[in-house]
C-alpha positions as CSV (number, residue, x, y, z in Angstrom):
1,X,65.3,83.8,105.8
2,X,67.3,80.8,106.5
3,X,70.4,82.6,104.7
4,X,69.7,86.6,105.9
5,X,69.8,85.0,109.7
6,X,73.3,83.9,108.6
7,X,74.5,86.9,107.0
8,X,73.1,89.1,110.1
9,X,74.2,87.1,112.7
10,X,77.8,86.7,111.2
11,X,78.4,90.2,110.2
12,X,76.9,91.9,113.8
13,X,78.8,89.3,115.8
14,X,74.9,87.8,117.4
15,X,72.4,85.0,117.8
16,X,69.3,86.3,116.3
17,X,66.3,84.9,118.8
18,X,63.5,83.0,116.7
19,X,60.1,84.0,117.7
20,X,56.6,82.9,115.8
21,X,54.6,84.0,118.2
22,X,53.0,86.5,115.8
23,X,51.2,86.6,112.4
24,X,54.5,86.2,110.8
25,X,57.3,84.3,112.2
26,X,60.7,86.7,112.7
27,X,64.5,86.8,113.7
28,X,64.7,88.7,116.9
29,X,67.9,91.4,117.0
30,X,68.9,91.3,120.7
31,X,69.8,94.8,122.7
32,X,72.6,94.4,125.2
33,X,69.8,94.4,127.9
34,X,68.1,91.7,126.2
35,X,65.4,93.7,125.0
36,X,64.5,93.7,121.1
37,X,65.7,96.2,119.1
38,X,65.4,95.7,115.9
39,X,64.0,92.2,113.5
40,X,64.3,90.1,110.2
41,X,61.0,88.9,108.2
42,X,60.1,87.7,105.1
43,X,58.3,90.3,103.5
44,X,57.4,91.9,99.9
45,X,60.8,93.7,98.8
46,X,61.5,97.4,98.3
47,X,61.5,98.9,95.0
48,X,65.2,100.3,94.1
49,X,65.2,103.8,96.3
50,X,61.8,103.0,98.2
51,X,63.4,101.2,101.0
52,X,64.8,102.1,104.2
53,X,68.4,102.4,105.1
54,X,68.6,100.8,108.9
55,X,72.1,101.4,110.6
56,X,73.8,98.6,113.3
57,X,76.3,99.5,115.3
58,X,79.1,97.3,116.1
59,X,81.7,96.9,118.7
60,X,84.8,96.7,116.7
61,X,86.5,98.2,113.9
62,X,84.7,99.0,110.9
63,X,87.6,96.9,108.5
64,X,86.7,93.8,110.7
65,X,83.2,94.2,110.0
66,X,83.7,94.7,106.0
67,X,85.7,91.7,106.2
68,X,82.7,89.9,107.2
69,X,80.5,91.2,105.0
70,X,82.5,89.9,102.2
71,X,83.1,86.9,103.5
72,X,79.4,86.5,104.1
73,X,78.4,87.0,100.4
74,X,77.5,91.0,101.2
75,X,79.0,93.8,99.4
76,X,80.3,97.3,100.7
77,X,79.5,99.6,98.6
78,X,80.9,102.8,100.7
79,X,84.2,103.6,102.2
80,X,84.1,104.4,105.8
81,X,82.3,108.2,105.9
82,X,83.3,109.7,109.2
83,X,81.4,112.2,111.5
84,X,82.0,113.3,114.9
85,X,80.5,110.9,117.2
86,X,82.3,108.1,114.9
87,X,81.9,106.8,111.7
88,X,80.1,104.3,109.1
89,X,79.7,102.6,105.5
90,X,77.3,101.6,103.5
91,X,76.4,97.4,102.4
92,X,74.3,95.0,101.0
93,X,73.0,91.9,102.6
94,X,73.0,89.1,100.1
95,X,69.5,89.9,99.5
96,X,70.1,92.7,98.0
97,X,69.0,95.5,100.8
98,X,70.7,98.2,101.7
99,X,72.1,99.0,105.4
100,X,74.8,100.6,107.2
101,X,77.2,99.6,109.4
102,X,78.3,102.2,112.2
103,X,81.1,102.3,115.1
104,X,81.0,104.9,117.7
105,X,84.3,107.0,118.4
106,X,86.4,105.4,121.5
């Protein structure tokens, strides 16, 4: 966990918030408005193609945030794929999950 919360909170630019309050004890993903939107736990891994794919958004330029990825240990394993509201890529996390990385058109 220790090494995700590093990887996460380097690549989006955050602090993740801890909170054990639960069960299971969990990163916290912070909205602008401080609500939560989104969290990191330990859990059992996806089998190759029976995960989920969740997309962050970030506030700069997609290079930037590929530069961090790699820097972090990540990989990016798309070019930038645009669409009409903006664009994103496709990455790793250095434990091997996949997620995407998306910036909104200025």
């Amino acid at each position: 966990m220790k090494r995700a919360k590093g990887f996460y909170e380097s690549v989006l630019e955050i602090s993740l918030i801890e909170n054990s309050d639960g069960p299971q004890a969990m990163q916290m993903i912070p909205s602008a408005n401080g609500a939560m939107c989104g969290h990191l736990y330990e859990g059992k891994p996806a089998t190759s193609g029976d995960g989920s794919t969740p997309h962050f958004s970030v506030n700069g330029e997609l290079p930037d945030a590929m530069d961090r990825i790699k820097t972090a240990g990540g990989e990016v394993i798309s070019e930038p794929i645009p669409l009409p509201i903006g664009a994103f890529f496709y990455a790793k996390d250095t434990e091997g999950n996949s997620f995407a990385i998306f910036k909104y058109s200025d």
